[in-house]
KEDRENFI-223015 format. One record per residue (C-alpha): chain; residue in one letter; x, y, z; residue number from 1. Coordinates in steps of 0.2 Angstrom, whole numbers, plus 2048, in hexadecimal, padded with zeros to 3 digits. Layout:
REM KEDRENFI-223015
pt unit: A&code: A&u: X&v: Y&w: Z&pos: NUM
...
This chain:
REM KEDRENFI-223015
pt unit: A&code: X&u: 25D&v: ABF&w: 4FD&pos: 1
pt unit: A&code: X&u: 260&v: AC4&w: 4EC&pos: 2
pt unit: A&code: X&u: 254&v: ACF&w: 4E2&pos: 3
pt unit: A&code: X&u: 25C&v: AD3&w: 4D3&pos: 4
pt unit: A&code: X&u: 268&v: ACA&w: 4C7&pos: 5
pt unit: A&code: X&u: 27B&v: AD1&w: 4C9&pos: 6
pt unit: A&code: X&u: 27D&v: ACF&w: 4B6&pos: 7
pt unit: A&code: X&u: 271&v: ADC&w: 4B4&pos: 8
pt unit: A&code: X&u: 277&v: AEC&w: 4AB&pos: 9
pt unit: A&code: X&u: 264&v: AF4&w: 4B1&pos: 10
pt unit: A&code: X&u: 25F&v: AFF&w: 4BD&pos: 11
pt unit: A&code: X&u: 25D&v: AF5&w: 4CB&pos: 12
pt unit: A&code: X&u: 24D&v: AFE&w: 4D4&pos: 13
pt unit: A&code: X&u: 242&v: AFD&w: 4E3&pos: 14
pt unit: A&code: X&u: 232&v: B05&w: 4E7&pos: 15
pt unit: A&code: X&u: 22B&v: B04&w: 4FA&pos: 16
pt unit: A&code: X&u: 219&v: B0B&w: 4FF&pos: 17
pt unit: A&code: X&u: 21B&v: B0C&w: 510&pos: 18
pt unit: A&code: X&u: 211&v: B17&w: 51F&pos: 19
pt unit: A&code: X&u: 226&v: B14&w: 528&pos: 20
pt unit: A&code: X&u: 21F&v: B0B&w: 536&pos: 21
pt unit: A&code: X&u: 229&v: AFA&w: 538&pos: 22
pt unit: A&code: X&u: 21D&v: AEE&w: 53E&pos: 23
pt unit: A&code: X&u: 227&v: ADE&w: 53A&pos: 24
pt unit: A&code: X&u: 238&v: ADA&w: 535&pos: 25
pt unit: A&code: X&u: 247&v: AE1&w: 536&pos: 26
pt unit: A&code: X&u: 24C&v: AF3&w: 539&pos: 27
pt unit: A&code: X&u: 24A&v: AFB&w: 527&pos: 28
pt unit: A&code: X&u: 257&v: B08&w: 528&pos: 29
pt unit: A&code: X&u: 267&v: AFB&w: 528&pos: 30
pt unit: A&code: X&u: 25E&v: AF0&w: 51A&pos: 31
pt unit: A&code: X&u: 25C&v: B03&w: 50F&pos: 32
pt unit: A&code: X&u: 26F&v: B06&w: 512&pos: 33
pt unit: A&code: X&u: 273&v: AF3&w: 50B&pos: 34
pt unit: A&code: X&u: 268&v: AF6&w: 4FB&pos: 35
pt unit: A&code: X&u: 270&v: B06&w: 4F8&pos: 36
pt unit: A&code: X&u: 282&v: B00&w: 4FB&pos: 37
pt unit: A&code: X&u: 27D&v: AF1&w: 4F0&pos: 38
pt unit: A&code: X&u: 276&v: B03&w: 4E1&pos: 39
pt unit: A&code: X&u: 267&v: B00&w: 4E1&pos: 40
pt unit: A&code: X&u: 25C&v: B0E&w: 4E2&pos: 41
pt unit: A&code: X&u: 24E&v: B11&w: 4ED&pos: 42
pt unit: A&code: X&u: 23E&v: B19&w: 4ED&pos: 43
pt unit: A&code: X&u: 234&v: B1B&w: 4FD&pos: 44
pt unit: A&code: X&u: 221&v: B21&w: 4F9&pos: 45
pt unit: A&code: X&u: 216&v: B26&w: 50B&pos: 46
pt unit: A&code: X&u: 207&v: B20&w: 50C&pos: 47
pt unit: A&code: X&u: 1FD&v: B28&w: 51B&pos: 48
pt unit: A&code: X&u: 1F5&v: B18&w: 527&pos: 49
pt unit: A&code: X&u: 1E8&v: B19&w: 534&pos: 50
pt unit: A&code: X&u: 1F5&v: B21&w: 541&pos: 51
pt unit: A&code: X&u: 1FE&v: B2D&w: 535&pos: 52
pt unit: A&code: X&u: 211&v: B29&w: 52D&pos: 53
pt unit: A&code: X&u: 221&v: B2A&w: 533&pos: 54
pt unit: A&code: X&u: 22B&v: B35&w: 527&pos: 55
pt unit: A&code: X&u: 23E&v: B35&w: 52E&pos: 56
pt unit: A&code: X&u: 23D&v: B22&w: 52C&pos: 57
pt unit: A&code: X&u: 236&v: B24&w: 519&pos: 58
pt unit: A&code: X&u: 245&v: B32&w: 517&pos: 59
pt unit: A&code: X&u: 255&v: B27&w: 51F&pos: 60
């Protein structure tokens, strides 16, 4: 999947409100590491659910 254009000069950005807990999907630590190696920064904001949040998964 691409999500931003590689001719692009700007920032290429993403912004994630998340509690950390997977609950479908893939694994997100490997698919962090591809964005990043790819330079796109990431922001993770935690956002507490009904059974708390999961901060080391927000922090890898």
């Amino acid at each position: 999947m691409q999500l931003f254009d590689p001719q692009s000069a700007k920032a290429k950005v993403i912004v994630l409100f998340t509690d950390g807990k997977t609950t479908a999907g893939p694994p997100p630590a490997p698919v962090a590491a591809a964005a990043r190696a790819e330079g796109i920064i990431l922001y993770c904001i935690g956002l507490i659910g009904s059974d708390g949040i999961d901060v080391s998964v927000l922090n890898d």
